[in-house]
Every structure is written in structure tokens, then in C-alpha cells.
NUKELUM-636118 format. One record per atom (N, C-alpha, C, O): y, z, x. Coordinates in steps of 0.05 Angstrom, whole numbers, plus 5000, padded with zeros to 4 digits. Each point is the difference from the previous one (the first is absolute). Layout:
N
YZX/...
end
This chain:
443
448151955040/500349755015/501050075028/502050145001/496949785021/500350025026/502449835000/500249794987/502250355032/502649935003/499949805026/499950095023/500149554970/499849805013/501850005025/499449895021/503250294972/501850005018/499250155031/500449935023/498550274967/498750155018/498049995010/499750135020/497749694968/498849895017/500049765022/498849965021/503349884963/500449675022/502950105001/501749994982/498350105046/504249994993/501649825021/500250045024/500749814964/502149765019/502250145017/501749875013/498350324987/501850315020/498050195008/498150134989/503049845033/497650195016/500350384991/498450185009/504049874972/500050274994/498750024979/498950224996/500849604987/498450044964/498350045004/500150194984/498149825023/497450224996/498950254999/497950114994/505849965020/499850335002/500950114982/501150225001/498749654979/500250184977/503050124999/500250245005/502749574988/502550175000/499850205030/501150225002/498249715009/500250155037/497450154998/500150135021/498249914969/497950304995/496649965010/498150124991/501849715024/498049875015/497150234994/499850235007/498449594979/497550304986/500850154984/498550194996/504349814986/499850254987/500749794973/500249765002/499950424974/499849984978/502449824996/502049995015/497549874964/502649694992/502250194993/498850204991/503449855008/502750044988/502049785000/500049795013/502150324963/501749745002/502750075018/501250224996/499849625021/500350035021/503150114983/500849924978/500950325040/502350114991/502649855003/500149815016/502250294967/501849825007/501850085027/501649845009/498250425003/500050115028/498549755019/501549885015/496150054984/499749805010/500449745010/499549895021/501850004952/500849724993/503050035011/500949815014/501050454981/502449975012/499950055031/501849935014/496050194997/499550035035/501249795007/501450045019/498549704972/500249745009/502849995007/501550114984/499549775039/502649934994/501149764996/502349984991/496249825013/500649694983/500250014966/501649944983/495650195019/499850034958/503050244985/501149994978/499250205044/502550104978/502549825011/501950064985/499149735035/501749814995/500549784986/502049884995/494750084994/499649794985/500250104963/500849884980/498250395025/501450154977/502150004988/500549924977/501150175040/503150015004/501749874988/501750044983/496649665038/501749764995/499749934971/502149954989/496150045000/498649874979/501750224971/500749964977/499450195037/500750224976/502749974991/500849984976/500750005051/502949964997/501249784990/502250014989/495949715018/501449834991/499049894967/501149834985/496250345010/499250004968/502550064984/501049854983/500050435024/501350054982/503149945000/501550084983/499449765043/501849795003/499949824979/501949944986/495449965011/499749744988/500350114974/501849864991/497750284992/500250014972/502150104996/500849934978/500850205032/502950045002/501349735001/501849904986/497250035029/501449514998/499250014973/501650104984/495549795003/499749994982/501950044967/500749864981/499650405029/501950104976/502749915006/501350144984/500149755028/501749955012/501449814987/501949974985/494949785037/500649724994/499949924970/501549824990/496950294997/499549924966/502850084992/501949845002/498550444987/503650024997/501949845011/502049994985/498349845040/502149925010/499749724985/502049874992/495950065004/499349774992/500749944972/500349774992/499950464992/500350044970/502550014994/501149874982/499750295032/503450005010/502549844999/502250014988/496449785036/501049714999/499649784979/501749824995/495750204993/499549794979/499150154973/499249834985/500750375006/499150114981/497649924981/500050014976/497149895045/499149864993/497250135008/498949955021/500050204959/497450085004/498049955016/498550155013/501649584985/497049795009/501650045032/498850155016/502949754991/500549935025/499950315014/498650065019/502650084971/498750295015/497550075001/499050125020/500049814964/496649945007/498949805014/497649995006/503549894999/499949805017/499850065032/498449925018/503950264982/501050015024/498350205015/499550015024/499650174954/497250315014/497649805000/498649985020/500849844952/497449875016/499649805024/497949925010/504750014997/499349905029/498950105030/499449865020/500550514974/499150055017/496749985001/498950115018/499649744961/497550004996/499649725005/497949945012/503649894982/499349665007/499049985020/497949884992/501850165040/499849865026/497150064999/498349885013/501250344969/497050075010/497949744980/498149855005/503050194978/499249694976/499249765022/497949915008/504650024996/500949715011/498049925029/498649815008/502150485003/499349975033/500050195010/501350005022/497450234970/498950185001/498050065028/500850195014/497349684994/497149955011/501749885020/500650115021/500049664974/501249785026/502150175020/500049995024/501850174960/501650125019/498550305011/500450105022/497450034956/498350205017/498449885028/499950145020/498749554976/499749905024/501649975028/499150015023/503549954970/501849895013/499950255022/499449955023/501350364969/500150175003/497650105022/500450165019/497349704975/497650065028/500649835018/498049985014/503849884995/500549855015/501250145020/499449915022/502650384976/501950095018/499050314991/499250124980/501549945052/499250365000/501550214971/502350085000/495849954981/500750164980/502850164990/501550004980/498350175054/503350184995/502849844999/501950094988/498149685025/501849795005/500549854980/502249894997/495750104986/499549834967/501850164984/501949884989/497850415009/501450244983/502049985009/501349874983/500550195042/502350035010/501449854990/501950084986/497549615019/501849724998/501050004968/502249934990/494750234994/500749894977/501950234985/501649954982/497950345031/502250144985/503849945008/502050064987/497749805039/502549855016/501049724979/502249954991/496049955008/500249844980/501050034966/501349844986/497650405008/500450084967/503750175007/502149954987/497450255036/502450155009/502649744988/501649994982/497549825040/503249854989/499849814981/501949845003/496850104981/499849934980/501750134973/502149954988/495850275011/501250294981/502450015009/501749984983/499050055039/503550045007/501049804985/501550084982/498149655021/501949734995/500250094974/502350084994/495649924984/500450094970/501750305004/501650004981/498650145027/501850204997/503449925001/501750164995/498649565014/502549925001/501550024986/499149864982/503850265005/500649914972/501449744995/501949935014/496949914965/501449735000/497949745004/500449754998/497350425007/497949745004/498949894977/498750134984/501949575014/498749874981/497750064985/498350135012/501349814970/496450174988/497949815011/497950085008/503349574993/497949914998/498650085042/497749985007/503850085005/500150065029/498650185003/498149985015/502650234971/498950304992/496750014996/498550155012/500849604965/496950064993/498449855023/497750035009/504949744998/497849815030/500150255024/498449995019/502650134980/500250305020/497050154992/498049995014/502250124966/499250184992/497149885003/498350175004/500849544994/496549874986/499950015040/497850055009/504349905011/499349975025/499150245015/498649995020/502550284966/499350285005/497350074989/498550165011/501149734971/497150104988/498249745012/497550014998/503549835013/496949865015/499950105024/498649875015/502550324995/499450225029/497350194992/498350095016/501749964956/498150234996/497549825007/499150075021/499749744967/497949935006/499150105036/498650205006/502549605013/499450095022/499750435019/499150155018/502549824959/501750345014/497450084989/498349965017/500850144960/498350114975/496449945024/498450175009/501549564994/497649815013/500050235027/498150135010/503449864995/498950085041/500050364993/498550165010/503549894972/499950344995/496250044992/498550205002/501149614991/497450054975/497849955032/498350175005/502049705005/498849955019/499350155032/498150045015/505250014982/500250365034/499050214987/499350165017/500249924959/499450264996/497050035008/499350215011/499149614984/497450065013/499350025024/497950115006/504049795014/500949975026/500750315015/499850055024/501050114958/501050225007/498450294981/500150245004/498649624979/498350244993/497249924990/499549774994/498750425004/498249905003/497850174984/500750214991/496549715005/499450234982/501150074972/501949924988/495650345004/502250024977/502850045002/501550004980/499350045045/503350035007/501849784985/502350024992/495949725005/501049824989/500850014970/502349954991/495550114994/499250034966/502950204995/501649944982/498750305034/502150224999/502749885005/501950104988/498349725027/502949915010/500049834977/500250144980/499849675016/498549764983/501350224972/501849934985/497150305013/500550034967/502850235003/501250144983/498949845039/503550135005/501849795000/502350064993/497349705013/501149814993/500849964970/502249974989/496650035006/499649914975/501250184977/501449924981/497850355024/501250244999/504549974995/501950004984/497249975046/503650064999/500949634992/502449995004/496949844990/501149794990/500650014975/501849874990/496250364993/500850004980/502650284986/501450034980/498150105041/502150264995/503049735010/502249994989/496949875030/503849955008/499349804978/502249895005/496949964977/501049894973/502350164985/502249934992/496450315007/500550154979/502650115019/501949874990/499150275029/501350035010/501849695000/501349934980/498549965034/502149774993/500249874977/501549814997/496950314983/501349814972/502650254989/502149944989/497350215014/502350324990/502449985016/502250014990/497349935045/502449975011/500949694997/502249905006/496450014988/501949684994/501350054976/502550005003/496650054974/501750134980/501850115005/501949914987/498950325030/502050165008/501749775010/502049954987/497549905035/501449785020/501049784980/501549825009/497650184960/501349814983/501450114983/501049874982/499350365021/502350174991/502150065012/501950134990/498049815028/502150035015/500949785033/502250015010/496149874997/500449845014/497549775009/498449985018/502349854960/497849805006/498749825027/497749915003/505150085017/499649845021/499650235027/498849945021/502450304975/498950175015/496350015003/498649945019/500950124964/496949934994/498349815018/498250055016/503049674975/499249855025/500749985029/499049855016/503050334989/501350025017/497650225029/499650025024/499550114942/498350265010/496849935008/498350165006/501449544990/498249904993/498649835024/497849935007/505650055003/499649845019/499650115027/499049885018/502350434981/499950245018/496750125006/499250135020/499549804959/497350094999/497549765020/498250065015/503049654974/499349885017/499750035034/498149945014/504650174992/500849935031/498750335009/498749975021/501450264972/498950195007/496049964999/498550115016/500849744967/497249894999/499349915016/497950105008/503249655011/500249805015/500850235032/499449915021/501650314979/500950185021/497450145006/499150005023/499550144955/498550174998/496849795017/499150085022/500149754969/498249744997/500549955040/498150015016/504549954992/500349925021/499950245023/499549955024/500850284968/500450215011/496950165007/499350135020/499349804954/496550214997/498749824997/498050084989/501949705014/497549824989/499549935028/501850025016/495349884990/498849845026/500749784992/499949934977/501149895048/499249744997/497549925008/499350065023/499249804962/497449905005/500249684988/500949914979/497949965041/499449684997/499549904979/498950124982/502049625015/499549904965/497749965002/498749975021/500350014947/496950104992/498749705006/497850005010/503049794985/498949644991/501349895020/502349904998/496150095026/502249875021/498049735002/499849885021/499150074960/498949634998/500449864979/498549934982/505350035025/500849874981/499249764989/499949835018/499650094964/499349804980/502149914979/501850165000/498649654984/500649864974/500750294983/498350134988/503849915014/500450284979/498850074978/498950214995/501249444983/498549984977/497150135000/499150134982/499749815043/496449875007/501050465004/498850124983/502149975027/499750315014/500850144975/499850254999/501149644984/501050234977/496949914980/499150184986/499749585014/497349924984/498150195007/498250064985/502250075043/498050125013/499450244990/497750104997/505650034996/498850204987/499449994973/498650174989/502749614998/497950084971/497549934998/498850054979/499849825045/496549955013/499750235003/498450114985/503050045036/498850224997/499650304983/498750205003/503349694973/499450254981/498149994981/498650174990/501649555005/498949864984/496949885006/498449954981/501350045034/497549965019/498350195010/497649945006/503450284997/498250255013/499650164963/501650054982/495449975022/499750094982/501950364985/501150074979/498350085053/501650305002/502849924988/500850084978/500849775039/502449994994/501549864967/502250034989/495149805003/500549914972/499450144976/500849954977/496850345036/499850154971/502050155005/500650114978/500949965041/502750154997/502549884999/501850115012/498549714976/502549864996/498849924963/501350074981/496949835019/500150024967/499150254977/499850004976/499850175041/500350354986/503849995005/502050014986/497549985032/503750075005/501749854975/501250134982/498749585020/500949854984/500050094967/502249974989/495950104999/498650034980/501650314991/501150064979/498550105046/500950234979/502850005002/500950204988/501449595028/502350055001/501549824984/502449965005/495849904971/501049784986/501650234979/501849914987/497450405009/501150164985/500450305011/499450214988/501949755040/500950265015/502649964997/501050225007/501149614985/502550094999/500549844973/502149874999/495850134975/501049934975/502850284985/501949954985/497450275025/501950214989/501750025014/501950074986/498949905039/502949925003/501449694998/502449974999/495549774999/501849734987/500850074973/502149884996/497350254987/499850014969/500450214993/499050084979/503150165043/500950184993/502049964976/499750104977/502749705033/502550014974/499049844979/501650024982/496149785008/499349934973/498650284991/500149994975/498750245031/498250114996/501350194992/499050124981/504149975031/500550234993/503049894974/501250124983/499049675025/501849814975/497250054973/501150084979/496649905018/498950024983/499150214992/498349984982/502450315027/499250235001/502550154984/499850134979/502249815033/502850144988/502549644989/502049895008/496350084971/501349684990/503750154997/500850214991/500549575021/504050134990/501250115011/502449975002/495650275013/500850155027/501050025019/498950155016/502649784989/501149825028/499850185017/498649945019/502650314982/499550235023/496450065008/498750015021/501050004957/496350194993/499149785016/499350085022/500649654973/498749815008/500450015035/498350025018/504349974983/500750075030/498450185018/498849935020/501350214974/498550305005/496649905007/498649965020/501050044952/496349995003/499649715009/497749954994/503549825019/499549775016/499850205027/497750045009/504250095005/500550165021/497750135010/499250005023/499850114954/496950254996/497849895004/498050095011/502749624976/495749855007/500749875024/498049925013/504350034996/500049845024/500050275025/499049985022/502150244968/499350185027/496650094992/498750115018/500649874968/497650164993/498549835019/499050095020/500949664975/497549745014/499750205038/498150125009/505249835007/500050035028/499350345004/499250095022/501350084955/499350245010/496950045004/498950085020/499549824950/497449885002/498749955039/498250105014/503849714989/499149885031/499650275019/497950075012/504150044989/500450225027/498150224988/498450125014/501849924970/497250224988/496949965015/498650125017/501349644966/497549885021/499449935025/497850035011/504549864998/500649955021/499150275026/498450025019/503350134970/499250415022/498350074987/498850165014/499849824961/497150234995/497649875017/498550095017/501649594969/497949965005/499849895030/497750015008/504349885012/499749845028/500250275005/497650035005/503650264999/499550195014/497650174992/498950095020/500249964960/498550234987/496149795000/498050145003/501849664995/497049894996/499549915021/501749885014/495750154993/498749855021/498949774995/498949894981/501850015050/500349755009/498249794986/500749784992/496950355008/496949874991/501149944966/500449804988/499850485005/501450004967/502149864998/500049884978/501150095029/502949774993/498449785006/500349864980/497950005039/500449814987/497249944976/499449774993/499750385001/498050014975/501349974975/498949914980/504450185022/500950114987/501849644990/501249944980/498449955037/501949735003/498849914970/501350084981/496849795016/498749804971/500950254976/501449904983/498450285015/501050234977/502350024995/500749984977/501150065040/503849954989/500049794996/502349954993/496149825008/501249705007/499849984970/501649884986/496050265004/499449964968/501950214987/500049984975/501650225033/500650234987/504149834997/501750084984/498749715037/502849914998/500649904967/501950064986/496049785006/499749914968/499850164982/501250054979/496850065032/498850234970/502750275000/500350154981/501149855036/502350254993/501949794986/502350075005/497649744981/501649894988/499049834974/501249824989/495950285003/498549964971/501950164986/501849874990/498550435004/500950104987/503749934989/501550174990/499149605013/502049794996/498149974962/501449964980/496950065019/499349954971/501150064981/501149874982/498650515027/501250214980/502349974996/500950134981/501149685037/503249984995/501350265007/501550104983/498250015036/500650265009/503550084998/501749834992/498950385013/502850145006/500049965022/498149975016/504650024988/501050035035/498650115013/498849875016/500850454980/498050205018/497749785006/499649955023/498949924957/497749875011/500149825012/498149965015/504449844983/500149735017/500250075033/498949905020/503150344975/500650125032/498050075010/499749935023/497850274961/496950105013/498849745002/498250015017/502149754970/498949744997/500449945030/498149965015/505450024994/500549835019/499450175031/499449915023/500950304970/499250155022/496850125015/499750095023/498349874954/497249985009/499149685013/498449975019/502849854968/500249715014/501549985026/498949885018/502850204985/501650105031/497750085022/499449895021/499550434961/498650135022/497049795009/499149995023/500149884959/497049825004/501049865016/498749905019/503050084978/501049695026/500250085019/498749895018/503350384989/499950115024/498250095007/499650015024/498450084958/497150125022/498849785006/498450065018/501449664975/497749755004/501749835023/498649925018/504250034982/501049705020/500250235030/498849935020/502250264980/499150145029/497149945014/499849895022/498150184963/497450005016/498849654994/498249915014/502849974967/499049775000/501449845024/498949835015/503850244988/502349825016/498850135042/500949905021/496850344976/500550095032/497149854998/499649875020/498050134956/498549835005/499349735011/498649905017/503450024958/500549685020/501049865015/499549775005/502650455009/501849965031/496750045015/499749825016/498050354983/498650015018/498449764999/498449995019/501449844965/498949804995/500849745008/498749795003/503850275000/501749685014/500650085027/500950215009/497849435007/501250135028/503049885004/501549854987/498850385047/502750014988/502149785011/502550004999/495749795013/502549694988/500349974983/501849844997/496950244977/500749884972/501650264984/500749954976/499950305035/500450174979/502249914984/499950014975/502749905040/502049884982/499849814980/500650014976/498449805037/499449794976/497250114978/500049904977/498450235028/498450124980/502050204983/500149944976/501150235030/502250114975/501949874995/501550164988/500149505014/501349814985/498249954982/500949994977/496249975027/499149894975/499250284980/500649974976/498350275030/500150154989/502850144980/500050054976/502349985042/502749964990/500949754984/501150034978/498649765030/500249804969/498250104980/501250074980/496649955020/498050064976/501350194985/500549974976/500350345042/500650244983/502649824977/499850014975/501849885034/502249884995/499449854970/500450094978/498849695028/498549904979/498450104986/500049874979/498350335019/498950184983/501550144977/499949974975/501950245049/501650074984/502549964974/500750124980/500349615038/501149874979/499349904981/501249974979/496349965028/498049844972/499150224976/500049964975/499450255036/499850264984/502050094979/499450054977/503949975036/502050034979/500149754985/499550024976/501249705034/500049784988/498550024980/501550054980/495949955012/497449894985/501050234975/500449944977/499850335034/500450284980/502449934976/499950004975/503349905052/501749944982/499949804979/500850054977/498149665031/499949764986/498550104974/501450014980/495650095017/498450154984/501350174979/499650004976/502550195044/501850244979/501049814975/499350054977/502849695032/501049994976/498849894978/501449884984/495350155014/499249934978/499550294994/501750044983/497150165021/499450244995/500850275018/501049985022/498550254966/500850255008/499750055034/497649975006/503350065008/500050055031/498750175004/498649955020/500950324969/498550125009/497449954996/498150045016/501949844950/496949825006/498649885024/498250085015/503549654982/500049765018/499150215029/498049975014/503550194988/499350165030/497550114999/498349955018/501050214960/497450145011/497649824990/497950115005/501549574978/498449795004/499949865023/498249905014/504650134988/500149805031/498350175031/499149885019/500850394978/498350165016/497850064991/498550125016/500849824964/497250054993/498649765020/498350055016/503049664978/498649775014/499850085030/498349945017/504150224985/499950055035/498350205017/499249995023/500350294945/496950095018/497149745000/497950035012/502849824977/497649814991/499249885033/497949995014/505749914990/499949845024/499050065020/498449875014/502850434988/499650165032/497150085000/498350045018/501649954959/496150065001/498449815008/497950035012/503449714979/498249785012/500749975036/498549885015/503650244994/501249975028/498050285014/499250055022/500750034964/498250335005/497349915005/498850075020/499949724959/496749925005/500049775026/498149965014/504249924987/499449855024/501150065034/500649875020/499050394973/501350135030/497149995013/497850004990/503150005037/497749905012/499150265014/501050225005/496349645000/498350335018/500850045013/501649865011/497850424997/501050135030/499449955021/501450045020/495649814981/500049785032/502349804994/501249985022/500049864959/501749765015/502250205008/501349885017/499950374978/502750105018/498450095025/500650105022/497749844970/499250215034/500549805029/501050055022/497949684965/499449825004/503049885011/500649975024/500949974954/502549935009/501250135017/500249915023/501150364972/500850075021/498850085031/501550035020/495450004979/498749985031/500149665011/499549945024/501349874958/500849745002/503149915025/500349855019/501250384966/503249975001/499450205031/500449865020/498850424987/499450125016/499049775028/501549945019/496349984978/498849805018/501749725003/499849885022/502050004956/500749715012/502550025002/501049785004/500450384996/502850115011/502249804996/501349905018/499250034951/502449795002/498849764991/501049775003/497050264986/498749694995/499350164967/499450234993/501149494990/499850074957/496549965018/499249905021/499450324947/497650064997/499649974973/501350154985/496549645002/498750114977/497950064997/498349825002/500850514992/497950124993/499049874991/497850054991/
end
């Protein structure tokens, strides 16, 4: 398949092939992608304050448990950083094309900065604490929206697909990295943590103000916020390109993080009485899933070409399910972990080249508000994925329930696989987006 990107390119460098103008496709190096000096501040930033944030994470749940000894409400208090995207998600990614991108990030890590501080207080009320904490996590929407949006701004080409899966890459190493040091930080100093958390913010917000361009807000014909956030789910939803890649996406991520939601019933049902063992192998399928990620993440965004990655997109999309059939056999640990960690890597080789695909496909007044609605969907997907598995478990075996529940899901992605559309409508769209410069297109 002739690589659409490189024939219609909405950047006047993509056609040269990762810089190589007439010569043979390669996938562009990560020497390359760091040349940039916006993209390694935006690195930086992003990296530092990831693993800020799950260090909060582990933090806030303990502090919360602490004070009330109350399971649910400590869960409570980690799933609020996922609410805003539910609620208002899209509306506040809109909000976000309204004002120059870097200024969007700054305000909002300035914003989370003293927030996170206020909860570091000692003595603060809980109920203060979680209205703190749900006001810090509706910053991500916008912050997350314009980040998703400058990066195409600043790279380009497969430079993009490569940055794009270094992203993605180190989001999931600083999980893992900040879930070990938040542990440490709840061993010994819970409010330090947030303290550290909040330090990550304001160095983000330094870095962002220091290396980033300012460039003009993207939607400067303001409208009815409601009527501009509709626009983009018209336009994902409406362009044919951009809708077979949002329901492949959708489809195979209804069971890309079933092995880490359903790590501790899984490994409670593996080692029944256990309390250490159990400890342990919850630890194992939940690092197995993110190591999965970064595996894939560097073989395949650095090592395949460009053309091949994205051929390669409809095949992991089917391979996220099917590495999680073998849930039949009721496997050992060893297998849940090879379970959760070949599901890791499919994902990481498919949302990189699917995610630089369809940035080239949206123009770019809409990129923010096109990844609010994409970002609510992953959201809702995913949650619907653990939800549906757990409710199901307690009539039968989990590992069953898991590898039936993926059998339906190669079924799905196959039907998301037959209705991907020809290679004239991307060609189409994006020589669309190239020519009307800022104006939605449907192929």
C-alpha cells in the first residue's frame, strides 16, 4: 500500500520520506526526533510530570485510607483523576483551541502546581482534599488536548509516528517508575510525594515556557463552545478516514488494559489465602501489561517501516484480543504476565501509527477537540472493558470470562478491519486537509 502520508502531505517536509527526498522509505531515527528542540522539552516536561503524577497517585489513595480507613473512598480518590475526561472531557479539549497551545500547558501545570501543594498541607479536610484533587484532574483534559495537538506542529513525517511512540514509550516506563517510587514515598513520607508532585509541575511549566514556540491559537472563530466541541465529534465521526480509525481504536482497547484492571482478582484467584503471593503476582501482571508497551513501543516505531507500520495498524488491532484467548487454559502467572505483556506490545505497535495517521487527517483547528473525543472514547472503552469482564467474573472463572470475552473481540476488530476504508479515501482526506488548511473535510 502506497504510504498516503507521503503522497498528499499537509507539511511541506512529508514527502521526503523522514528527510530522504528519492531515496528508499526508512523509519525515521530517534537521533532525529530528539534534533528537535521543542519535542525534547515537551518530552521532558511530559516525562517529569508523569511520573510526578503517579507518585500523587500512590500518595493520595494511602492518605486517603489513612484518614478514613475506607477502601472505596481511596478508590475514589485515584479514580477521580479519570472523571473530567467522562464528564467534560471534549468541551474542555475544545476550550483549549481557543488559546495558543504552550500557554494552555503552562497555566495548567501552574494550576495543578498549587493545587497539589494545597493537598500537601497537613491538616486539610478530606472533603477539601478530593474537591482539590477532582479540580487538579480537570486541568488534564485541556493540558493532555493542546500537548496532543503541538506535537504535530513541531514534527512531522514519520518524525511524528517516532515521537508519537516515544511518547507513549516513556509514559509507560514513568508508570512504572512512579508506581515503585510512590510506594517508596508511602513508606516513608506521604505528603512529601505530593509535595514532589507539585515540584514536577512548576519545572514542566519552566521547561514549556523556556523551549516551546509560542504560536497563535489554533480556532480563532470563536463560536458557542457546545456547537465547537459538536464539531469535532462531526468531524471524527463524519469523515469516513477519521471514523475507521477511531472504531479499530475503540474496539481493540475495550481489552488493552483488561490485565492490569483485573490484576488483584486474578492473582487473589491464582494464589487463594496468600496474602504476600497475591501481593507479588498483582505487582507482576500489572508491570507485565506497561513493559509489554515500551517493548513495542522501541522495536516496532524505531525498527519497521513507515509504509509497514501502518499495514501493520488492522493486525495488532486484532492481535490486542487474541493475546488474551489463551485466558481459556486458566494459565499460571508466567502466562498471565506473557498474556499481559504481548497485549501491551499490540497496543504499542498499533495507537503510535494509528494516532500520527489521524493527526494527518485532522486539520489543525480541530486537532484538540478531535483527541477530546478520541480521549473520551479510549476512556469509556476501556472502562467498559474491565467493567463488563468483572460484572461477568462473578458468575464464572476470570480467566474464562477473559479469554471468551476476547474471543468476541477478535470477532469485533475483524468486523472494524472489513470496514476500513480504501486507500483512495486517506489519500483523499488528507490531500483534503493539505489543500483547505483549517477547514473539517469529509472524504
Amino acid at each position: 500500500m502506497e504510504d498516503p502520508a507521503v503522497s498528499h502531505s499537509p507539511h511541506p517536509d512529508q514527502g521526503k520520506l523522514s528527510g530522504q527526498s528519492g531515496t528508499k522509505e526508512r523509519p525515521a531515527t530517534f537521533g532525529e526526533v530528539f534534533a528537535s528542540r521543542e519535542f525534547r522539552a515537551l518530552f521532558a516536561a511530559n516525562l517529569i510530570s508523569w511520573v510526578g503524577d503517579y507518585i500523587a497517585k500512590v500518595a493520595v489513595s494511602a492518605l486517603v485510607f489513612q484518614q478514613t480507613n475506607s477502601a472505596a473512598l481511596a478508590a475514589a480518590a485515584f479514580a477521580l483523576t479519570y472523571l473530567p475526561w467522562l464528564v467534560a472531557g471534549p468541551l474542555l479539549a475544545t476550550l483549549a483551541e481557543r488559546y495558543p497551545y504552550r500557554n494552555v500547558m503552562i497555566i495548567c501545570d501552574l494550576a495543578r502546581m498549587a493545587m497539589i501543594g494545597i493537598v500537601a498541607i497537613p491538616g486539610i479536610p478530606l472533603p477539601i482534599m478530593l474537591v482539590l484533587l477532582f479540580l487538579t484532574a480537570l486541568a488534564n483534559p485541556p493540558a493532555q488536548a493542546a500537548k496532543s495537538a503541538l506535537i504535530p506542529q513541531v514534527l512531522t513525517g514519520d518524525k511524528l509516528v517516532v515521537g508519537l511512540s516515544l511518547q507513549l514509550t516513556a509514559g509507560q516506563a514513568a508508570q512504572v517508575l512512579g508506581y515503585l517510587s510512590g510506594g517508596l514515598a508511602a513508606a516513608y513520607s506521604l505528603r512529601g510525594g505530593l509535595v514532589f508532585d507539585a515540584g514536577t509541575f512548576a519545572l514542566s511549566a519552566l521547561l514549556l515556557w523556556r523551549f516551546v514556540k509560542l504560536r497563535p491559537a489554533a480556532n480563532t472563530e470563536r463560536r458557542n463552545l457546545i456547537r465547537e466541541t459538536g464539531d469535532g465529534f462531526r468531524l471524527v465521526f463524519g469523515t469516513p478516514a477519521l471514523r475507521a480509525i477511531a472504531i479499530l481504536v475503540f474496539s481493540a482497547m475495550l481489552f488493552a488494559t483488561l490485565p492490569e484492571g483485573l490484576a488483584a482478582p486474578w492473582s487473589s484467584m491464582l494464589y487463594p489465602g496468600e496474602q504476600q503471593t497475591q501481593s507479588f503476582a498483582q505487582g507482576l501482571i500489572m508491570l507485565a501489561n506497561p513493559l509489554g508497551y515500551v517493548a513495542g513501543g522501541l522495536i516496532v516505531g524505531r525498527l519497521v517501516p513507515p509504509t509497514v507500520r501502518r499495514r501493520l495498524i488492522r493486525p495488532f488491532a486484532v492481535a490486542v484480543p487474541l493475546a488474551l484467548v489463551p485466558g481459556l487454559l486458566e494459565p499460571e502467572l508466567v502466562g498471565v504476565c506473557v498474556m499481559a505483556f504481548a497485549c501491551g506490545f499490540a497496543v504499542a505497535a498499533m495507537v503510535p501509527a494509528a494516532s500520527g495517521f489521524f493527526a494527518q487527517v485532522v486539520p489543525d483547528g480541530y486537532r484538540a477537540r478531535a483527541f477530546g473525543v478520541m480521549q473520551m472514547g479510549l476512556q469509556l472503552s476501556q472502562g467498559a472493558g474491565i467493567f463488563v469482564v468483572g460484572v461477568l467474573a462473578d458468575q464464572a472463572s476470570l480467566p474464562r470470562v477473559v479469554g471468551w470475552w476476547s474471543i468476541f473481540g477478535v470477532g469485533l476488530t475483524l468486523i472494524a478491519v472489513a470496514l476500513w476504508p480504501r486507500r483512495e479515501r486517506f489519500e483523499d482526506a488528507v490531500a483534503s486537509v493539505a489543500s483547505r488548511s483549517g477547514v473539517p473535510t469529509h472524504a
